[in-house]
N, C-alpha and C positions, 0 to 999 in steps of 0.2 A: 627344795623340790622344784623342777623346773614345771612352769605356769605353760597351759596351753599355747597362749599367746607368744611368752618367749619361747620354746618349741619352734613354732612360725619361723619365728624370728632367726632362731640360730641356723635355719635349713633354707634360708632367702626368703621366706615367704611373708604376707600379712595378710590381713583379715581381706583386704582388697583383691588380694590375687587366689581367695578360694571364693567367688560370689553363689557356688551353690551348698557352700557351709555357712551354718551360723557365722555370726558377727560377735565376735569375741569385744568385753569393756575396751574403752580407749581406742584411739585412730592412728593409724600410720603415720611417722614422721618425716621427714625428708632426707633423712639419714639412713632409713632402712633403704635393705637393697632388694627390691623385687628381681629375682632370677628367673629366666624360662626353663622350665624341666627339660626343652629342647638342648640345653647349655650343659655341658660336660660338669662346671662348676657346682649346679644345683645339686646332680649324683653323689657329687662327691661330700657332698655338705650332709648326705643324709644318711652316707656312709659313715661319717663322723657323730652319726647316734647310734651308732654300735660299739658294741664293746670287743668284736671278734679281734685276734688278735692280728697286728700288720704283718705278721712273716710267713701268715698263710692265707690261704683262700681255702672258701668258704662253698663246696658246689651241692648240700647235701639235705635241704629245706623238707626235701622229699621224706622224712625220714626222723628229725627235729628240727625247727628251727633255730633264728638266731635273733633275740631278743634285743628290743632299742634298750638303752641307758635307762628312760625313762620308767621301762617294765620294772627291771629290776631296781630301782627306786623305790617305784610306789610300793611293792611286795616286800622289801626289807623294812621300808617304813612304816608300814602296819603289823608287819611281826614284831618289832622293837614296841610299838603301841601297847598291844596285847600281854605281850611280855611284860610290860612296865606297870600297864594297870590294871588288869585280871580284876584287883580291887573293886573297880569302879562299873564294872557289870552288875547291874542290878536284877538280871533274869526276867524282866518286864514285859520287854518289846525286842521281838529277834530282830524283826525286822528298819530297825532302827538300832541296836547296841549291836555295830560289828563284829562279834567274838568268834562266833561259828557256822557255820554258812547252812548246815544241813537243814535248819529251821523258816531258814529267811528264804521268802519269795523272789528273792535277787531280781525285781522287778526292773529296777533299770539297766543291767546288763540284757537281761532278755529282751527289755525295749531296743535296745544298740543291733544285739543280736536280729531281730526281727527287721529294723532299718537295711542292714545289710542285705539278709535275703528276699526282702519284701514278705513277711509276715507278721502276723501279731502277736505281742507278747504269750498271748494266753494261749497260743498255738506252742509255744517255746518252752522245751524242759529241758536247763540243764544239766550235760552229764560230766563225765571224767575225758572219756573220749570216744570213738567211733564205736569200739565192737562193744564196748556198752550201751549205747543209744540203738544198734543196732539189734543187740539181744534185749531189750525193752522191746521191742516193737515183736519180736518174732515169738519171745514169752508171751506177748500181750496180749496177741492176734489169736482166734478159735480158730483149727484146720481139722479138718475130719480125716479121718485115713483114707488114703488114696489121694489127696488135695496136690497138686503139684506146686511146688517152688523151680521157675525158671531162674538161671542165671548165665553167665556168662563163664570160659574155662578160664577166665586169667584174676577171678578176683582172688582180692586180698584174706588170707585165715582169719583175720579175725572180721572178714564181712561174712563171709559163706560160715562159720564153724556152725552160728547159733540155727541154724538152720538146718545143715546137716542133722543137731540132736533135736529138731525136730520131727525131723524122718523117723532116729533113731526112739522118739520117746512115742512121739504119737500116732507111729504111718502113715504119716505125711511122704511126698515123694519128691526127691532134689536131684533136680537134674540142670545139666549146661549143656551151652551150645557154644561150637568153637566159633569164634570172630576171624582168626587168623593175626599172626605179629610177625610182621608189621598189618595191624587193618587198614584194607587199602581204600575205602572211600565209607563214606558213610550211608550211601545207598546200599552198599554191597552188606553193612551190617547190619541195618535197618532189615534188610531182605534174608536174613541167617537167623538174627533173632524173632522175628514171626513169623518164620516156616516153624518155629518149634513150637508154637505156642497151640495146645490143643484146648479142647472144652474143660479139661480139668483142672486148667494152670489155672489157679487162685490169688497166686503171689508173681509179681517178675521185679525181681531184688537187683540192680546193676548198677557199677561204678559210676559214675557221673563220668571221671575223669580214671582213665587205668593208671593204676601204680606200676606195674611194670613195663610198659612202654609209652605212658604221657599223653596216649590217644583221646582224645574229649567225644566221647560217644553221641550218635542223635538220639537224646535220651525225651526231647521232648514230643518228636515225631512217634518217638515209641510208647511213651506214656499217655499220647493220645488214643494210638490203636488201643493199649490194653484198656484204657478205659470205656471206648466202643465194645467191649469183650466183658467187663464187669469186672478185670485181673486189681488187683489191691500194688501198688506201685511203691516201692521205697528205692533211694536212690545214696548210694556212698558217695560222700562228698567228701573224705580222708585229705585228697589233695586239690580240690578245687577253690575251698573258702580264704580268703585272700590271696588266690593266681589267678582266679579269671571270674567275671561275672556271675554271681548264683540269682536267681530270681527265681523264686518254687511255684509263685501264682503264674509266671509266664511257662514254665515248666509243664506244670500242671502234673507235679507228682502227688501221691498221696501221704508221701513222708520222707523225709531227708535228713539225715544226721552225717554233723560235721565235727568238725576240730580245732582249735585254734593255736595247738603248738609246732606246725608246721610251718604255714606258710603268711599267717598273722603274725609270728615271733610272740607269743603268750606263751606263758611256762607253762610244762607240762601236767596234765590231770584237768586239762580244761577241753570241754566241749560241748556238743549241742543236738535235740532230738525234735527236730518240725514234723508237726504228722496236724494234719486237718483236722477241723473243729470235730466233722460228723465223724471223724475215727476216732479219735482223741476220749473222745466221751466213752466210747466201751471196749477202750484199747483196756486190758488189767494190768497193774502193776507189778514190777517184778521183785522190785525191793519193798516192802510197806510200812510207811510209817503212823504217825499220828492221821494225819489228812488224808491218807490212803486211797479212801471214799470219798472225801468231800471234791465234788464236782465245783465248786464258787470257782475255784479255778483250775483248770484241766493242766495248762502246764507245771504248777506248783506243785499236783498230787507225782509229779514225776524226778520235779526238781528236789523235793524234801524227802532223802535217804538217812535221816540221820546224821551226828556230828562229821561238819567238814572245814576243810582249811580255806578260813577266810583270807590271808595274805593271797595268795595263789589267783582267786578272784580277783583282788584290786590287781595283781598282775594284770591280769587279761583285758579289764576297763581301760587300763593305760592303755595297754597294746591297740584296743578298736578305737582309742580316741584318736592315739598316731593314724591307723589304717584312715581314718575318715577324715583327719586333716590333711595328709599328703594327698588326700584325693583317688577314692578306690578308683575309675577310669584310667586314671596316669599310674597308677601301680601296677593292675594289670595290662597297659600298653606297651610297659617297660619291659617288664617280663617277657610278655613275647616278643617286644625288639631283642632281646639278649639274645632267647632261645633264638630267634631264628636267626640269626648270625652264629653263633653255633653250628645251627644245623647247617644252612651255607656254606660256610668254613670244611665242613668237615665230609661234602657232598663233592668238593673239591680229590680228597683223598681217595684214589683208586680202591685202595685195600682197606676200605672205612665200610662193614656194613650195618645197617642201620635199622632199628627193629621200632621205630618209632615211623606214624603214619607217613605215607609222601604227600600228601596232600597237608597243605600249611592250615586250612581252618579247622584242623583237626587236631592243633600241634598248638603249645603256650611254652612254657619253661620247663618241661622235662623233654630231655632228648634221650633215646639207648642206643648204643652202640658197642660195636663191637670191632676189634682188627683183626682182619685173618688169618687164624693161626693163634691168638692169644686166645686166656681165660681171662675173667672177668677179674678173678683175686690180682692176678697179673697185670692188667691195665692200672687197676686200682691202686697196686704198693706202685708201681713204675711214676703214676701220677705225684705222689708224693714225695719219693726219693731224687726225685729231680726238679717238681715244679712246688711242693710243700702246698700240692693241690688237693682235695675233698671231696671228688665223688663217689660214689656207692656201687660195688661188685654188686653183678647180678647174676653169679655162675659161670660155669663153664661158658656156655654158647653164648648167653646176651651181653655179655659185657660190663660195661657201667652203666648206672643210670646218672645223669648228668644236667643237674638244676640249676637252673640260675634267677636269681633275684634281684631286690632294688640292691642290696648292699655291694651286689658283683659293679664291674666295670667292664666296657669294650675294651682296655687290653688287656686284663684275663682273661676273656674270650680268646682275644691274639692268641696269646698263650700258648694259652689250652690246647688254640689250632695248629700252632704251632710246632709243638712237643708231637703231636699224634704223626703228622709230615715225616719229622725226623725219624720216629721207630717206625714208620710203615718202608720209608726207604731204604 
């Protein structure tokens, strides 16, 4: 199994060149090679902890990601454990005898977790993935009929559904407001989304980051109003947790559930539900198990559903150990150096239209586009039939959705821009 350190090590780095990470046993020797992330070399070295294969690329994070070596390691290595010694579980201590996760406190992932968004573990219940952290919170919540739920017209089915069935079960009332795609600034949607907001809106549920056009909403300007208003704030973060900064206390949301087989590269069924201590406490559970009730800890009553798949977890521990040694800042700087050479590239193309924000502090690694006169299936097989390239149709009109990551390179981007030139001429 490759050791933290050698990790480091294979991807140019050592203990000396992350000084706001721990300090991993042992000291650098004069033989290692400290690389600059500035340096073409370094990308490449950390492209060489993927396993994706080299005769294609890889544009589609948005959607699943793509796992370091060392994920899928740690996750075979502990199902081969399990499998071998079943025997040796004693039913004692869950939280210590790895075997099945639905029992265990998974304290120190929720710790990693909470490090990354700035919260506290006991604020952290993990889930499977979004629209389940999602429908935790909207089962949880008490709404009287008539209560309104704002949102936004472009979120994701499984952020808006559980809500909608609460219209449908309790008379609750779900309503959105259009942003406009491409959204063109963030004042402009700051000023759409609280013209709508009346005396009865209770809840305003909205993407962090949209999935179909890559737009990063002022979600914290908005979360301030609603809370001048008394509105209970949850915030989809599907594609933001490992592409661009999350900080929920800077935020000031009142709940936020994430993911991490996206754009962490953790295998799928892993994710996460942040909601504030004073909600937390009389949020209801939707699954219940033994602790159901027991408040000792608020996240745990959320995280313990019954038997679950402990390899899957050590998956995801590898993957946030990777995310926090290559340095989340240079992860997500990377990302939007990519995207927006992309977007550049492709701002060039006359017949390139583009449904993703014009304004760049609104914009990180998803870009959408479209050429005109193509469908979206269209752009999509043409990308692979000729470049054995990966991004994701998004219908008729929008085109693809178009992500880029650490693992991509500036001349797939070329590429990319390249092939698009060609069919538009």
């Amino acid at each position: 199994m490759i050791s933290r350190r050698n990790l480091l090590k294979s991807i140019g780095l050592s203990a000396f060149a992350l000084p706001s990470l721990p300090t991993f046993a042992g000291t650098a020797t004069e033989t290692e090679t400290l690389l600059d992330p500035a340096e073409p070399e370094f990308w490449k070295n950390v492209r060489n902890q993927f396993a994706l294969d080299r005769d294609s690329v890889f544009f589609n994070p948005g959607t699943v990601g793509a796992m370091p070596k060392v994920v899928v390691e740690k996750m075979t290595t502990h199902l081969n454990y399990i499998a071998s010694h079943t025997a040796d579980w004693a039913y004692q201590d869950d939280n210590k005898e790895e075997f099945i996760s639905g029992y265990n406190n998974l304290l120190s992932i929720r710790t990693k977790v909470g490090k990354l968004i700035n919260a506290s573990a006991a604020e952290i219940a993990m889930t499977d993935n979004v629209t389940n952290g999602m429908s935790y919170i909207a089962n949880g919540l008490t709404l009287q009929p008539g209560d309104e739920i704002l949102t936004t017209d472009q979120e994701h089915g499984g952020g808006q559904s559980s809500w909608i069935q609460k219209e449908k079960r309790f008379g609750a009332v779900f309503k959105t407001v259009a942003i406009g795609k491409p959204c063109l600034n963030s004042p402009d949607v700051y000023d759409k989304i609280t013209k709508a907001l009346t005396p009865k809106t209770k809840v305003l549920m909205l993407s962090h980051m949209i999935s179909g056009s890559g737009a990063i909403l002022p979600v914290k300007e908005l979360c301030a109003e609603a809370k001048r208003r008394g509105i209970f704030t949850v915030l989809d973060g599907a594609q933001t947790i490992g592409h661009i900064k999350v900080d929920v206390k800077d935020l000031g949301c009142d709940a936020y559930v994430g993911c991490f087989h996206k754009w962490i590269g953790a295998p799928a069924g892993t994710g996460f539900m942040f909601v504030k201590m004073e909600h937390l406490k009389t949020l209801w559970t939707s699954v219940s198990s033994y602790r159901w009730d027991d408040h000792t800890d608020e996240g745990f009553r959320f995280t313990q559903r019954g038997t679950g798949n402990f390899p899957v977890l050590k998956g995801l521990d590898a993957a946030l150990d990777f995310h926090f040694e290559l340095g989340p800042d240079r992860v997500y700087e990377r990302i939007k150096f990519l995207g927006k050479r992309l977007r550049d590239g492709l701002r060039t193309v006359p017949k390139v239209k583009s449904f993703s924000p014009p304004d760049e502090s609104m914009c990180a690694g998803i870009t959408v586009y479209n050429l005109e006169g193509w469908t979206g299936k269209k752009l999509q097989d043409r990308y692979w039939e000729k470049g054995k390239m990966r991004p994701r149709s998004q219908g008729d009109v929008f085109g693809v959705r178009h992500c880029t990551h650490i693992f991509n390179s500036e001349e797939e981007i070329d590429r990319a821009i390249a092939l698009v030139k060609e069919w538009a001429g």
